[in-house]
Every structure is written in C-alpha cells, then in structure tokens.
C-alpha positions as CSV (number, residue, x, y, z in Angstrom):
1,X,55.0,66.6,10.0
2,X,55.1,69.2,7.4
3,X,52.9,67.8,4.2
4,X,54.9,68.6,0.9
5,X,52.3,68.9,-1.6
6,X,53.7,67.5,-5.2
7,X,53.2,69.4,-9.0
8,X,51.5,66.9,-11.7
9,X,55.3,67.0,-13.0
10,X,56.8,66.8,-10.2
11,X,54.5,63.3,-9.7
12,X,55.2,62.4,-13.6
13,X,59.0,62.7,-12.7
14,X,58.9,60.4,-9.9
15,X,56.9,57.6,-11.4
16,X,59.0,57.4,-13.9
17,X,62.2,57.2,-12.3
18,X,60.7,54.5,-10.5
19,X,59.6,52.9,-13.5
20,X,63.5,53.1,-14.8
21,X,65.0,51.8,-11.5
22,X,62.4,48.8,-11.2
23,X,64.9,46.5,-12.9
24,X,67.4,47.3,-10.1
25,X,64.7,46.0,-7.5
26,X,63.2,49.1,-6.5
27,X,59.2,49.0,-5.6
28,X,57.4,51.8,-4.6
29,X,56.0,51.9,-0.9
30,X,55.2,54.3,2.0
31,X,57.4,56.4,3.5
32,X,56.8,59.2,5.7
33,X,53.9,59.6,4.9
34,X,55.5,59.7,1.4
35,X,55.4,57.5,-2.1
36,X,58.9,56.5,-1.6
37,X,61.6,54.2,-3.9
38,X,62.1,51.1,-1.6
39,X,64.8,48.3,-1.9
40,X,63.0,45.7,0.4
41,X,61.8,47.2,3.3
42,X,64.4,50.1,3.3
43,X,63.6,53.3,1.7
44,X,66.0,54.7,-0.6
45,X,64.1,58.1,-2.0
46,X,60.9,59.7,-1.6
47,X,58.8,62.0,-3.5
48,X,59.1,65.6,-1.5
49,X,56.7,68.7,-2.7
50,X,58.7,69.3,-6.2
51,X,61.9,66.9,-4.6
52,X,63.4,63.5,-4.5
53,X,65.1,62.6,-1.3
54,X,67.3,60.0,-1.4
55,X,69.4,58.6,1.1
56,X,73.3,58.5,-0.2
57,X,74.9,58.4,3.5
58,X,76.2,61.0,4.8
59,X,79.8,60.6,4.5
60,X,79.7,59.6,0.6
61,X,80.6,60.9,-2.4
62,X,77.1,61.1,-3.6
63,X,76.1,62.9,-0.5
64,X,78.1,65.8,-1.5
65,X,77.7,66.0,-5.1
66,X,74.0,66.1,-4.3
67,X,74.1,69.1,-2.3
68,X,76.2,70.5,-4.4
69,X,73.2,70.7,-7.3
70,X,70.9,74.0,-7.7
71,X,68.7,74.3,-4.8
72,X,69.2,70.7,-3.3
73,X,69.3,70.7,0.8
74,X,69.1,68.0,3.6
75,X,65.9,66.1,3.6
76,X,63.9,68.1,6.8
77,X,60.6,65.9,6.9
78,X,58.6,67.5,9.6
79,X,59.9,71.1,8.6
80,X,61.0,71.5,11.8
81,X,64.9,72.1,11.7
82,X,65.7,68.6,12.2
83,X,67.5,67.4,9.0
84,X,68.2,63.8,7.8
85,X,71.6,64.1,7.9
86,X,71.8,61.0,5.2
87,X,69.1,62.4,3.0
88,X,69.4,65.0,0.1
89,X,66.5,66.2,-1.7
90,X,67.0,67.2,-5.2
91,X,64.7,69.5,-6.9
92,X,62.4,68.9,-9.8
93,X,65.2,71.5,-11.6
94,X,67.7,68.4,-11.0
95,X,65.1,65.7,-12.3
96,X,67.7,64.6,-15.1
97,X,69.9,63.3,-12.4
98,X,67.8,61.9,-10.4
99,X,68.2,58.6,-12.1
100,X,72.0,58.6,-11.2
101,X,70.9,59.5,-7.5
102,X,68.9,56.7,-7.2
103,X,71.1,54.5,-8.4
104,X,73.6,55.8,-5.6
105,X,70.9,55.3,-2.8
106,X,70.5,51.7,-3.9
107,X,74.4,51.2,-3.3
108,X,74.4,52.9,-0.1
109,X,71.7,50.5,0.9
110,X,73.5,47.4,0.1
C-alpha cells in the first residue's frame, strides 16, 4: 500500500472535522493504515496525504457532487489503479466542505 504522507494542515483540518462530527457519533480509529472517522466499527473517512476520503456510496448524490469538486478523485489506497468505487477523496483545497461530506458518509452508513 502506497503511504500518503499528511501536511501539518492537512492533519489540523482533519482533527478538527472530527472534533465537529463527534456529536454525530463519530470516533476516530484505524483505517488502512489510516486515522480514519469511524461510526462503530465502519469507517466513514480517512485522512489521505492532503485528502479526506469518505465513503458516500457509489450511486448517491453525494458521490457525484464530490467528484465533481477541484481535484477530488476515487479513493485509490494502495496506488495501484484499483479505486474504491464508494470512496471520494477531497482535497485539502475542499477542506470547507468536508464537514458536509462527512455528514453524508455518516448517512450512507446508516
């Protein structure tokens, strides 16, 4: 697996978006080798190099608006040209709406 190595902001960014989507039942756990949001034991979003990638479901309308945002793509863990297919990672350009992204993984969850 490919190791995404974070910014200090980047970092920053992510800890607090976990710290705003806490009171929706999000922890923060291991994923992938990643810090990742978690809803129980299912992962929702993880921190990515200068990314979030959260899991909106392929077919939703979350899913698309996601990749539609500046530089956002299909989560590719392991860098190898296998992509989540239910997993968008947003940039740290898109950082403002990643709060609204994770509040669409959490749905997609339940």
């Amino acid at each position: 697996m490919e190791k995404a190595i974070s910014s200090p902001l980047a970092v920053a960014d992510f800890e607090a978006l976990a710290a705003d989507l806490a009171g929706l039942g999000v922890t923060v756990g291991k994923m992938f080798g990643a810090t990742s949001l978690m809803v129980g034991n299912k992962a929702i979003g993880c921190l990515h190099g200068d990314g979030v990638a959260f899991k909106l479901g392929r077919d939703s309308r979350a899913h698309a608006a996601a990749l539609e945002l500046p530089g956002a793509t299909l989560f590719d863990p392991s860098g190898m040209g296998r992509p989540f297919k239910d997993w968008v990672v947003a940039p740290l350009a898109c950082a403002e709406r990643w709060a609204d992204l994770g509040e669409a993984a959490i749905e997609a969850v339940r």
